[in-house]
N, C-alpha and C positions, 0 to 999 in steps of 0.2 A: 336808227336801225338800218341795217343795209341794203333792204331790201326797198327802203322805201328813196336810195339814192337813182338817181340816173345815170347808172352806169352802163353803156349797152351788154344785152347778153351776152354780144359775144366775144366781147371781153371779157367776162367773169367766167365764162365753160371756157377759154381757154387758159384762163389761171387754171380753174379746175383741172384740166389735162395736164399742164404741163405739172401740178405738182402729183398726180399723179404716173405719169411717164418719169418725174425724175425718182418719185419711191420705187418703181418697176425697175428701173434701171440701177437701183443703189443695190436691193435684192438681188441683182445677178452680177453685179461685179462681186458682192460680197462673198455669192458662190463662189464664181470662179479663184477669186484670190484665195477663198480656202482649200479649194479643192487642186491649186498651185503650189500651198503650204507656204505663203509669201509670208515673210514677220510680220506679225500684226495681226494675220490672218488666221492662222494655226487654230485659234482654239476658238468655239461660241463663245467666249467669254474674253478673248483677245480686243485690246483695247480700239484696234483698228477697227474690228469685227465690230462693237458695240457703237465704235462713233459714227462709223456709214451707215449702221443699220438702225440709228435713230435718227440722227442728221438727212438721213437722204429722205425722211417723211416731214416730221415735225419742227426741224430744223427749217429745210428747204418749204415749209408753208407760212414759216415766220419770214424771211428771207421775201419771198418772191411777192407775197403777202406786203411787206413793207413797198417796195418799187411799187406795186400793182397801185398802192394807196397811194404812195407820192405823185405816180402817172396821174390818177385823177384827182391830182388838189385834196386830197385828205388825209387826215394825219390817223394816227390810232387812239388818240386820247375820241377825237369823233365816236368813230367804229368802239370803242369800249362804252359809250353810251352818257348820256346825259342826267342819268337822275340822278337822284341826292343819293348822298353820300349814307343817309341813313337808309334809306331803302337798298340800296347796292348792295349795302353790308346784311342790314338786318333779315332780307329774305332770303340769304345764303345762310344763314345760322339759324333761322327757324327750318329753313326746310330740309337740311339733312339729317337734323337727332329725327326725323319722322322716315325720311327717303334712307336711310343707312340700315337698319335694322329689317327692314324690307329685304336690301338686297345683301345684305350677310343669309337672311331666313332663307332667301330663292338659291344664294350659291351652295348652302348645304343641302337643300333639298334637288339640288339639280347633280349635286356629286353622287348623293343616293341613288337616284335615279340612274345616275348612269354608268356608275357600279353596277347596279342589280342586269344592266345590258348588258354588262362586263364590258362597258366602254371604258378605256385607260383614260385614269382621269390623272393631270400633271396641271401642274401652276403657270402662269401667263409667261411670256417668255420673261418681260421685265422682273416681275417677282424670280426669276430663277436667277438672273444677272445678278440682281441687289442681295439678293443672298448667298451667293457662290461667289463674290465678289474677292480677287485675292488683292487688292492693294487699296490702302485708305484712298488715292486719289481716285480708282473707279470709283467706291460705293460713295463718296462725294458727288462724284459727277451723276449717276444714274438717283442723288435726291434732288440735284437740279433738275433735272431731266423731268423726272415725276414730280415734281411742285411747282416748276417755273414753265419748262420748254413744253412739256407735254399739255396739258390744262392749254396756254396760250395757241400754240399751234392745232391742237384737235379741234376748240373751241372755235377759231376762224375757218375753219376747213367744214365742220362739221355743220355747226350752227350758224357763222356770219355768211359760207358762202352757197353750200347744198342747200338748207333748209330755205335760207333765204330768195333761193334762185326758185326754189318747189313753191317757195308761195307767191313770188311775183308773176310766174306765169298759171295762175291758179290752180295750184296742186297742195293746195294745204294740209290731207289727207297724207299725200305722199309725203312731205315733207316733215309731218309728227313720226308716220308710221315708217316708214322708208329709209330716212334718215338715222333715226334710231337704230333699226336697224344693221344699216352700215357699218355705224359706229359700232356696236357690239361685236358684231363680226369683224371689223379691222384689226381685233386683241390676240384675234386664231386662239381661240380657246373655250372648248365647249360647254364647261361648266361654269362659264361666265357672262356666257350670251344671255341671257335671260337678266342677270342681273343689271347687266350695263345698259340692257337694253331698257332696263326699268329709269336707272340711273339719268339714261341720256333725254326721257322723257321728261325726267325734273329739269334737266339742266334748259331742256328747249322753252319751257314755260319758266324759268327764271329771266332767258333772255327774252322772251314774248313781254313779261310784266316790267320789265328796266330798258326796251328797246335800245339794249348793249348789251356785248360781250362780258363786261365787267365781273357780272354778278355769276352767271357761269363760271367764268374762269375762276375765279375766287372760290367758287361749292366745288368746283373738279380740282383745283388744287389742294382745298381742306381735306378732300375725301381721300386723293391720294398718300395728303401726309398721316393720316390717321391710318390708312395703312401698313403705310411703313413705318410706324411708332407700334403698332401691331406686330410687325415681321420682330423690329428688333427686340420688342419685349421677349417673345417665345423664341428667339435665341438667347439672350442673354438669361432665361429661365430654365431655357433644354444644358445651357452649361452649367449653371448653380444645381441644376440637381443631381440627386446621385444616382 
């Protein structure tokens, strides 16, 4: 587990920042370029548009994530964690038929709720990419993205380096409730917060019981693809019918 390495802190809050600073800084070129009208850039949904404004998070925390690892002598098979391979697997597949229906119950009761405030409720930005998707090679890329890059990148960011940094300097408290948090809120979308934030609670106590990444990423990959087998089912159902 990574908190239990000797990494100085401040080495790790400056991974932190800098991937940080580089998602701040991917979000305002992205602006700028759209609001330049540069190809690429033109449309939310432009391929340019999509690869900065994924890549310059999840991308750049796998990326810098790797160097940061090689700098201190360790590889990612380490940081993905040491238990068996029955445990990795099997507490990732008992705990989401229980954690999943949870927070499907919390995102329709949080759309309810915030209808009746007449809060404008819309779908996460990703879900709006993967279904306004107009070329088979984006919505390929955006289920890499949501099964492989996202799951791995959130996962080291969220869980191997915030949580793990909240509980080496005794903030354990912060680091369940805090971090979760974060993570919820990183999605911008309000009738999601609540569920992710439920979500990201399972996912922290997966990596607390497998002291590795592994079995997180593995439940946040499952959960994403099960989404998107979701999305395309109710399109391919909204076409068949009449």
């Amino acid at each position: 587990m990574l908190w239990k390495k000797t990494w100085e802190p401040e080495a790790v809050l400056a991974l932190i920042a800098g991937i940080l600073a580089t998602c701040l800084s991917g979000l305002i070129a992205v602006a700028i370029l759209h609001q330049a009208a540069v190809t690429g850039f033109k449309r939310d949904d432009s391929l340019g548009t999509v690869l900065l404004g994924t890549l310059s998070f999840q991308g750049v925390a796998v990326v810098l994530g790797t160097v940061f690892l090689k700098w201190h002598d360790t590889s990612w098979r380490e940081v993905l964690g040491g238990a068996s391979w029955k445990r990795t697997l099997g507490l990732p597949l008992a705990v989401l038929p229980v954690v999943a229906p949870v927070v499907l119950g919390l995102k329709a009761l949080s759309e309810i709720t915030l209808q009746k405030l007449h809060w404008p409720v819309a779908d996460q930005r990703a879900v709006e990419l993967f279904t306004n998707a107009k070329t088979p090679w984006l919505t390929a890329y955006m289920v890499v993205f949501a099964v492989v890059l996202a799951p791995l990148g959130e996962e080291f960011f969220f869980r191997g380096l915030l949580f793990s940094t909240a509980k080496r300097f005794g903030w354990p408290k912060l680091g369940w409730l805090g971090v979760s948090g974060l993570f919820a809120l990183s999605h911008l979308n309000a009738p999601t917060f609540l569920p992710l934030f439920v979500l990201a609670l399972a996912l922290t106590w997966l990596y607390e019981q497998t002291e590795g990444l592994l079995a997180p990423v593995l439940a946040h990959s499952l959960f994403n693809a099960a989404n998107l087998l979701v999305l395309l089912l109710a399109e391919k159902y909204h076409y068949l019918s009449p």
